[in-house]
N, C-alpha and C positions, 0 to 999 in steps of 0.2 A: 254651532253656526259660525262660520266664519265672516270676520269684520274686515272692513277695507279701511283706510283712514286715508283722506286727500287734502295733503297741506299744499295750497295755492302758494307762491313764494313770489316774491321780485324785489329785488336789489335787498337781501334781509342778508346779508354775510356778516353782520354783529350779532346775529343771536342766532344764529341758522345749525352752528356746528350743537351750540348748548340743546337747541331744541330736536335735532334729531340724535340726540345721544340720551337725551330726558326722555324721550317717544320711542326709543328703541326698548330700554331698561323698562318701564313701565306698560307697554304691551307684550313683550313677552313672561310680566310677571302674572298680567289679568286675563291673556288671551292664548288658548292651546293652536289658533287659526289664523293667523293675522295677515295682514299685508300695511306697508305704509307708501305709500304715494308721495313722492315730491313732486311736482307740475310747474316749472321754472318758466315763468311770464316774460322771456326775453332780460332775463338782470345781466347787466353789464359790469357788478363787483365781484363777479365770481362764483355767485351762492349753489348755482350748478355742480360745480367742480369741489365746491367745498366735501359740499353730500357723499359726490359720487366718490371720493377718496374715499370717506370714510369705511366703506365696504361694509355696510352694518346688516344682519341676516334680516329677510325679508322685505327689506327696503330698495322700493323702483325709485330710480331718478328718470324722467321726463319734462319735455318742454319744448316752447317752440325759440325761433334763433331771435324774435323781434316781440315788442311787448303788445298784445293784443287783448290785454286787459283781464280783472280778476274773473271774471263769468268765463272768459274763454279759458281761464285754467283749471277752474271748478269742471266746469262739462267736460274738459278732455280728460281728469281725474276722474272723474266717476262713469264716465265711457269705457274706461280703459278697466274699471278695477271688475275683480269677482268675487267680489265678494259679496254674502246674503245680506249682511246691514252693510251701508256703506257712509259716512260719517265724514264732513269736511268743517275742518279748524282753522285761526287763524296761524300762521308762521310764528308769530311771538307767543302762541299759548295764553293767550290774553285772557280763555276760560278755564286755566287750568287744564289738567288729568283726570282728574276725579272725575268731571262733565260725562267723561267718555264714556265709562264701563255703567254709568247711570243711564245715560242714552241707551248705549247696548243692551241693559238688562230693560228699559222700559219697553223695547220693542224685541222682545225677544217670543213674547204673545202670540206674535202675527196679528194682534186686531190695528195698530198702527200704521198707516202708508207713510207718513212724512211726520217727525219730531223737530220742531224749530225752540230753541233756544229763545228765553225771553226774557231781557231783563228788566222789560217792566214790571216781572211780579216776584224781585227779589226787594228787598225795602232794601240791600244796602247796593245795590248794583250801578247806582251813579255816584256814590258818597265821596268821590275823588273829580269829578266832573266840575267844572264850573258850571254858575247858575244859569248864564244863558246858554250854555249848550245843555243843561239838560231842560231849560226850558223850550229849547229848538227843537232836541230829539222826541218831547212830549208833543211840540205843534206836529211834527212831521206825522208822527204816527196817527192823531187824527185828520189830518189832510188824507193820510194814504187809506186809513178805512171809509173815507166820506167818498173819495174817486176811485176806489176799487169794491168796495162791499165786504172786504175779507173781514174774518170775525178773525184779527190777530193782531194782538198787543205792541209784537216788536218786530216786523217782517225783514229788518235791518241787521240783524243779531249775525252775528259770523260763526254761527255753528248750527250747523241741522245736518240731519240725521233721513235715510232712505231704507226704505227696501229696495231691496235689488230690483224686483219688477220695477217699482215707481219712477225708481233713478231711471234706469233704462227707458220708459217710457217719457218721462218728464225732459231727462236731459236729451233728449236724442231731436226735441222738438223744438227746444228754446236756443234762439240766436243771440239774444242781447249779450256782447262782450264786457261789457262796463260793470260798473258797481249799483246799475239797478237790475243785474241781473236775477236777484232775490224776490224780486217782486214779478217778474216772466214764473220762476218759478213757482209762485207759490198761487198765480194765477189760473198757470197750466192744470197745479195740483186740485184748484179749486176745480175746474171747469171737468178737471177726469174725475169727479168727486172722490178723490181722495180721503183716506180719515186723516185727518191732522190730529196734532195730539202738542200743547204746549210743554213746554217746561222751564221752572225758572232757573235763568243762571247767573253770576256774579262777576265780575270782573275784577281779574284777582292781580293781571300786569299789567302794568298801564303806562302807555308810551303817547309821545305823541303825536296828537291826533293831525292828522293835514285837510280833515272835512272842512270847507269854508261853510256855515252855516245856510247862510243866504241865499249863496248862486248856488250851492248843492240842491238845496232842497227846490228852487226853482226849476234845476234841470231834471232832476225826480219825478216832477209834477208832468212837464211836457213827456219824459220818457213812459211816466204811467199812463200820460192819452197812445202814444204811438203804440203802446205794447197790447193797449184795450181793443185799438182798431184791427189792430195785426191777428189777434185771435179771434176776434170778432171774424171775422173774413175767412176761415178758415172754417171748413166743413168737417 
């Protein structure tokens, strides 16, 4: 089965060369099938050109000329890819390689539609975190199951994992361009009953963070009524 891999990117030109030469090396060691996707969100340091030099086999660079945000890079990734699992990471590798071929082989079954990454059920996956962010990121998540219903631990996680039907189906629906686009997803995936399937994962780089806790999760909240009402509405 062949795997797609879609790295959203913007403005990442300090780690961008290390991470697709680490992602080149290491799918072609685990994978007979591959593809990797760059999707460049409008970056203005170069991280496009960086890639595209590098000529590395099976590696698409795409993207659009202005920043329209990380959902908008995700969907046109996994729009664009063909492959049968299709798998989106962060640019800095923040869950590692190893994630990958775990995802891969957990959905290699076919009984999985959607694998999301979760680090609320790793015990060390915040150990580098300060206390109130991961006392924010533990509020968020049950604010988001109290105003969504979803039975999922970390709907936030920056790695999840599709079948190629699902992606196709799920991303081809969802509009939200920002960074609650995860939450359109996993909405959509509920509502096509989907099987979801968790797994725990740890965060192994760790850079940092530009999440304001407060107004983020504020804007979360309004984004998760608008995205309610928006599928709501839709037949």
């Amino acid at each position: 089965m062949k795997i797609s891999l879609i790295i959203p990117m913007y403005n990442e030109n300090a780690v961008i060369e290390q991470t697709a030469n680490r992602l080149s090396s290491y799918m072609s060691e685990c994978f007979d099938e591959y593809e990797i996707i760059f999707f460049d969100d409008g970056s203005t340091d170069g991280s496009r050109r960086t890639v595209e030099n590098m000529s590395l086999a099976n590696v698409k660079v795409m993207g659009s000329t202005r920043n329209l945000g990380k959902g908008y890079a995700v969907r046109q990734g996994m729009l664009s890819a063909d492959g049968d699992i299709r798998i989106f990471t962060d640019a800095d590798l923040a869950y590692g390689t190893q994630v990958i071929e775990r995802a891969y082989e957990a959905m290699c079954d076919g009984q999985t539609d959607v694998l999301i990454g979760s680090r609320n059920l790793s015990k060390d996956a915040y150990a580098e975190y300060t206390f109130i962010r991961r006392m924010m990121s533990k509020m968020y998540v049950r604010l988001v199951r109290a105003f969504t219903r979803l039975d999922t631990s970390d709907c936030q996680c920056g790695f999840k994992a599709f079948s190629a039907q699902s992606a196709q189906e799920i991303f081809s629906a969802c509009t939200t361009d920002g960074f609650s686009f995860d939450l359109e997803v996993l909405l959509r995936a509920k509502k096509a009953q989907k099987r979801i399937v968790e797994m725990p994962v740890s965060i192994i780089e760790h850079k940092k963070s530009s999440v304001k806790p407060m107004r983020d999760t504020l804007e979360m909240l309004f984004e998760i009524r608008r995205i309610k009402k928006k599928i709501q509405r839709e037949k």
